[in-house]
C-alpha positions as CSV (number, residue, x, y, z in Angstrom):
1,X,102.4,109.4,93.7
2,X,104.1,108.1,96.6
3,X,107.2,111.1,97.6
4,X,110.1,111.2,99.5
5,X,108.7,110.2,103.0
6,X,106.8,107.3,101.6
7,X,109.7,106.0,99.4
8,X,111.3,106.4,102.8
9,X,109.6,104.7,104.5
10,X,109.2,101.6,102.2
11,X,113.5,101.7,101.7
12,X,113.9,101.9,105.7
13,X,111.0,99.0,106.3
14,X,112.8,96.8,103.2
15,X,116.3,97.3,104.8
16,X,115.2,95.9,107.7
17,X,113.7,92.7,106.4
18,X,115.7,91.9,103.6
19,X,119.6,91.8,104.4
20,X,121.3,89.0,103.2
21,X,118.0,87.4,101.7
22,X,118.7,85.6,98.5
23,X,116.7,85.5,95.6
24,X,115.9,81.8,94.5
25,X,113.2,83.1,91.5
26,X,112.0,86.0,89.7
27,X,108.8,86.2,87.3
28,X,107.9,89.0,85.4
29,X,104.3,89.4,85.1
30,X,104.1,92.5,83.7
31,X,107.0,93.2,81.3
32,X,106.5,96.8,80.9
33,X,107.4,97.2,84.4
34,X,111.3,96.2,83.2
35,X,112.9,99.2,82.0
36,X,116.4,98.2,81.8
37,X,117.8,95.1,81.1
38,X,115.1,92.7,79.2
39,X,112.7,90.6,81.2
40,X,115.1,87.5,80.5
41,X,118.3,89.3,81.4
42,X,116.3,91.1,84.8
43,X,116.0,87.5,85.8
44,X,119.0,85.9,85.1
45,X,120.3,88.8,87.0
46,X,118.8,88.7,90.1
47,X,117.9,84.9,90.5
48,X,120.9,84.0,93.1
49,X,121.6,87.3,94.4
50,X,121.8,88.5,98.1
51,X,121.0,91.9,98.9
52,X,123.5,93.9,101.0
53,X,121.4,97.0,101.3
54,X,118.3,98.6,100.6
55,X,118.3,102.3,100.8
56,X,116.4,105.6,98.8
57,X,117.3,108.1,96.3
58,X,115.0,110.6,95.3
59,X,111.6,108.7,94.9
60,X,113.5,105.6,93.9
61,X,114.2,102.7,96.4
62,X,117.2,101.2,95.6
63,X,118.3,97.8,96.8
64,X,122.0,97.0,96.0
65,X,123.1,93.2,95.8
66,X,126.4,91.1,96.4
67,X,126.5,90.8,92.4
68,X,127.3,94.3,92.5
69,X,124.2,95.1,90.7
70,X,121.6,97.9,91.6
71,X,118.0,97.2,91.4
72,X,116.3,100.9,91.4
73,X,112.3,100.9,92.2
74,X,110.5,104.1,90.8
75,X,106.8,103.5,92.5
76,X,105.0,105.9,90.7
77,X,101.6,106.6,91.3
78,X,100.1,103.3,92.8
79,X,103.1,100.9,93.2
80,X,103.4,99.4,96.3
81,X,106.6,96.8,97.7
82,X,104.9,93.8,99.4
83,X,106.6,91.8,101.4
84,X,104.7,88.9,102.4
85,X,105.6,86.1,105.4
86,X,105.7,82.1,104.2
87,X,102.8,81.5,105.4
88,X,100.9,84.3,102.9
89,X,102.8,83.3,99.9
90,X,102.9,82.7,97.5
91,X,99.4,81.4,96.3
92,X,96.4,83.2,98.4
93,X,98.5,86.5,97.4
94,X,98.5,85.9,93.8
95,X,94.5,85.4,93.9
96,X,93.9,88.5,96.0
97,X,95.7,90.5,93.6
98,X,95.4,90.8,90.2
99,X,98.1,93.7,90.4
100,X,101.1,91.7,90.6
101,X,103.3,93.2,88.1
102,X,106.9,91.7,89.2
103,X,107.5,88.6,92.4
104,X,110.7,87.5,93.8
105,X,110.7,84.0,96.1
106,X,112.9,84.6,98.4
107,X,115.0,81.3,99.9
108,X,113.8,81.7,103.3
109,X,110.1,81.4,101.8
110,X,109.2,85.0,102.2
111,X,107.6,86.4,98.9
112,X,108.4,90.3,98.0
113,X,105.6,91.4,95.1
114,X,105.1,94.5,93.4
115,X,101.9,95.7,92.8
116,X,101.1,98.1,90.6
117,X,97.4,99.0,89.5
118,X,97.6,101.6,87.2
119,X,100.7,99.7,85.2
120,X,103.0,103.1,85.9
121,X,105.9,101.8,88.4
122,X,109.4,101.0,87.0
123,X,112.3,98.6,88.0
124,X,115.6,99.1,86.8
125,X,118.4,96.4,87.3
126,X,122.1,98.5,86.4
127,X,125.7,97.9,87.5
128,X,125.8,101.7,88.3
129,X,123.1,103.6,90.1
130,X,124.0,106.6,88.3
131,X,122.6,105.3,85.0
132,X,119.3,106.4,86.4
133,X,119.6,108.7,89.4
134,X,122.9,110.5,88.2
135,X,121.1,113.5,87.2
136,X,118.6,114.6,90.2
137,X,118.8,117.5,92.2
138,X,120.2,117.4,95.7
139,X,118.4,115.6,98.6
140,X,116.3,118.1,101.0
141,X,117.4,116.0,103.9
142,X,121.0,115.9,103.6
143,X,123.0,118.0,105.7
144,X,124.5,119.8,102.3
145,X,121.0,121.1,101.7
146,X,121.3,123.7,103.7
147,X,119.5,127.4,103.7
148,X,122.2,129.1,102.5
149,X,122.5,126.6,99.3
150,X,118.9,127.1,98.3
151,X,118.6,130.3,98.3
152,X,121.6,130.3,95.9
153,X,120.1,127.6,93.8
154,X,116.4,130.1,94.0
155,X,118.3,133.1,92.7
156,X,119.2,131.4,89.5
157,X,115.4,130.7,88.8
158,X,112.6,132.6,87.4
159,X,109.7,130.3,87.4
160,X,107.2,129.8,89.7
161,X,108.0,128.3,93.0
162,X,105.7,125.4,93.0
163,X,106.4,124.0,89.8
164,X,110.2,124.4,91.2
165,X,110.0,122.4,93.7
166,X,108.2,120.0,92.0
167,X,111.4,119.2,89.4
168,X,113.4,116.3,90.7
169,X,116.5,117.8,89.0
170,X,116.4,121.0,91.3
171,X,115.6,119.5,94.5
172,X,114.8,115.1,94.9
173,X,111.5,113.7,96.2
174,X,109.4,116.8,96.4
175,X,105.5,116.2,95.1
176,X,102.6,117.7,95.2
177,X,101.8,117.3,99.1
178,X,105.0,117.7,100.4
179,X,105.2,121.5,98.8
180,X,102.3,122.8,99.0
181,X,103.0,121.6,103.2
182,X,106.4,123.4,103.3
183,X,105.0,126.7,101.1
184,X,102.2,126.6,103.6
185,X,104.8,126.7,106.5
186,X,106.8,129.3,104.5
187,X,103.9,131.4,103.6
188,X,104.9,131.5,100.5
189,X,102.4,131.9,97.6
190,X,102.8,128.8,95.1
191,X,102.6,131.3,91.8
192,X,105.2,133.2,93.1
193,X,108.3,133.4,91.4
194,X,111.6,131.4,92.8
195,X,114.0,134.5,92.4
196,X,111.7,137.0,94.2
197,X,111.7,135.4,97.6
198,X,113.5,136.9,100.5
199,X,116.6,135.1,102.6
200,X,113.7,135.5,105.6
201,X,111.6,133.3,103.1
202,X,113.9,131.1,101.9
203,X,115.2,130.2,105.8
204,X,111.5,129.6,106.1
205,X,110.6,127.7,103.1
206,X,113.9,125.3,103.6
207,X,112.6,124.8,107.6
208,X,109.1,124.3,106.1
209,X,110.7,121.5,103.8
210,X,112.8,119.6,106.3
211,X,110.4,120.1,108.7
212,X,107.1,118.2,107.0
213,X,109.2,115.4,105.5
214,X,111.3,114.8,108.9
215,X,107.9,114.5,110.6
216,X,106.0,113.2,107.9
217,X,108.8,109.8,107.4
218,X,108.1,110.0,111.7
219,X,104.3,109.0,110.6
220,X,105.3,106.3,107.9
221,X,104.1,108.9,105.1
222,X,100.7,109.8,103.9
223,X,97.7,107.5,102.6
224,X,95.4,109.5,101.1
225,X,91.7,108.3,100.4
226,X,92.7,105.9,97.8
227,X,94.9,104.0,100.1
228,X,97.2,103.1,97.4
229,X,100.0,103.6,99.6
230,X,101.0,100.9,101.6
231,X,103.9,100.5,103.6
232,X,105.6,96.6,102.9
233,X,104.1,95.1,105.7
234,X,100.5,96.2,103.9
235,X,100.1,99.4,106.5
236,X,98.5,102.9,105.8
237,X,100.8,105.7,106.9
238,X,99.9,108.4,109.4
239,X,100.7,111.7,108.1
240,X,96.8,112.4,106.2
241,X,95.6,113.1,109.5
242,X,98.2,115.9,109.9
243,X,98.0,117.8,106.7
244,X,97.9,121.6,106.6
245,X,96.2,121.8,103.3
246,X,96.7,119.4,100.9
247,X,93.2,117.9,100.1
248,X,91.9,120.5,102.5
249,X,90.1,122.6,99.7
250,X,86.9,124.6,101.8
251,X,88.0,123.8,104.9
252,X,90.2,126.0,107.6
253,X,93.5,126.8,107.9
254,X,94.8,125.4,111.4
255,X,96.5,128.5,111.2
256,X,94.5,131.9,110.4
257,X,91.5,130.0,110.2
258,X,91.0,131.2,106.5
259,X,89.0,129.1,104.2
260,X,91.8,127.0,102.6
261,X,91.6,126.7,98.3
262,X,92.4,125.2,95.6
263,X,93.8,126.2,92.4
264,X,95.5,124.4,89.1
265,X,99.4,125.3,88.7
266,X,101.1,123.2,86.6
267,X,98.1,120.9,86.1
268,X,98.9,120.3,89.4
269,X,96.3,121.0,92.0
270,X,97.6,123.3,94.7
271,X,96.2,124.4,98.3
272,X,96.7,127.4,99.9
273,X,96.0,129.6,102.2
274,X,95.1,133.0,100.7
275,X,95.1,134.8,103.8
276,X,98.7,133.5,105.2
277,X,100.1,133.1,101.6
278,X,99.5,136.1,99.7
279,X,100.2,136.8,96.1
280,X,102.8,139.4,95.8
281,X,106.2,140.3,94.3
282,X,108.9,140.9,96.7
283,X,112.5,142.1,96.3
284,X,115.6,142.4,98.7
């Protein structure tokens, strides 16, 4: 599933292609991919809108029109925003990919698709972004996500610190690669638990956490082997070549030079290293 420094990355690429386009047509190919409002009202709502800004919240990319109206993107696990020049669209697309869930024709002849394989992704058109992003956690990049601030939001949690990190209402656009890289940096054991870590680990897990997604946004995100990331203009991001660990089960830490492994947490796979992250229960 694409995380913050994809959805990133996709908002920032959008935002510069798409001010002031107008829509001149919308077809739902897919209805499920509609949350919120139905596929007839979705339309009517969006065909002769311009957008004024395209920005991100959480994992959600969120394109604000001149309507007033929010259209909120959740990509899920293999969505991708597509935007195609006139001279691709709209036909040759449409035969390439069977995937098309949701098109909008733009009136400058530019065609923005979403393609969704696995059926997963979500669009939500509301007058008030906070209908569906009101309750997340704070964003890790903002300057009010500070060390001091998570180590009082850790000490008020006793589960484990992967798992943590992976709930959108404690922290938003964390996934499964993006924490194992910052716990990695921290040397923090996944399994252990949130209220146990020390303000030398905190400062270290929240510089591990800015850290990876600043850079990691810097590459244009991470395509792993199923390339079903892709940023709008149809590229692969960077950041895979630069992992730690993630999907670097049996192979060696750049750091300690430890055989890097694999366990389940969560149902989530997780990669460590057991050598720089080891298991134990600390106290102040």
């Amino acid at each position: 599933m694409p995380e913050l420094p994809e959805v990133e990355t996709v908002a920032r690429g959008l935002h510069s292609q798409l001010l002031d386009a107008l829509i001149i047509d919308v077809q739902v190919l897919w209805e499920r991919t509609v949350d919120r409002p139905d596929v007839v009202a979705f339309c009517a709502g969006l065909v002769g809108a311009s957008v004024t800004e395209v920005t991100r919240r959480g994992k959600y990319i969120t394109t604000e029109f001149d309507t007033g109206r929010t259209l909120l993107t959740h990509l899920r696990m293999t969505g991708k925003l597509l935007l195609l020049s006139a001279q691709a669209a709209p036909q040759p697309v449409l035969q390439d990919d069977p995937h098309i869930r949701v098109r909008f024709d733009l009136k400058d002849g530019r065609l923005l698709v979403f393609s969704d394989t696995r059926k997963f992704g979500r669009m939500y058109l509301v007058d008030s972004p906070l209908e569906v992003v009101g309750e997340l956690g704070p964003e890790p990049l903002s300057c009010g996500f500070t060390a001091e601030r998570l180590g009082e939001m850790l000490t008020k949690r006793r589960g484990r610190i992967k798992p943590l990190l992976l709930n959108q209402h404690f922290v938003a656009g964390l996934g499964n690669i993006y924490s194992d890289e910052a716990l990695w940096r921290a040397r923090v054991h996944p399994l252990r638990t949130a209220d146990t870590l020390t303000s030398d680990e905190v400062a270290r897990l929240h510089e591990g956490i800015v850290s990876v997604l600043s850079e990691a946004i810097k590459d244009g995100g991470t395509s792993l082997r199923d390339q079903q990331y892709r940023q709008p203009d149809g590229g692969p991001g960077a950041y895979q070549d630069l992992l730690a660990v993630y999907g670097r089960a049996g192979q060696n830490c750049p750091r300690c030079g430890a055989v890097i492994a694999r366990i389940v947490l969560a149902q989530r796979g997780t990669h460590l290293c057991p050598v720089c992250q080891v298991f134990q229960i600390r106290s102040d």
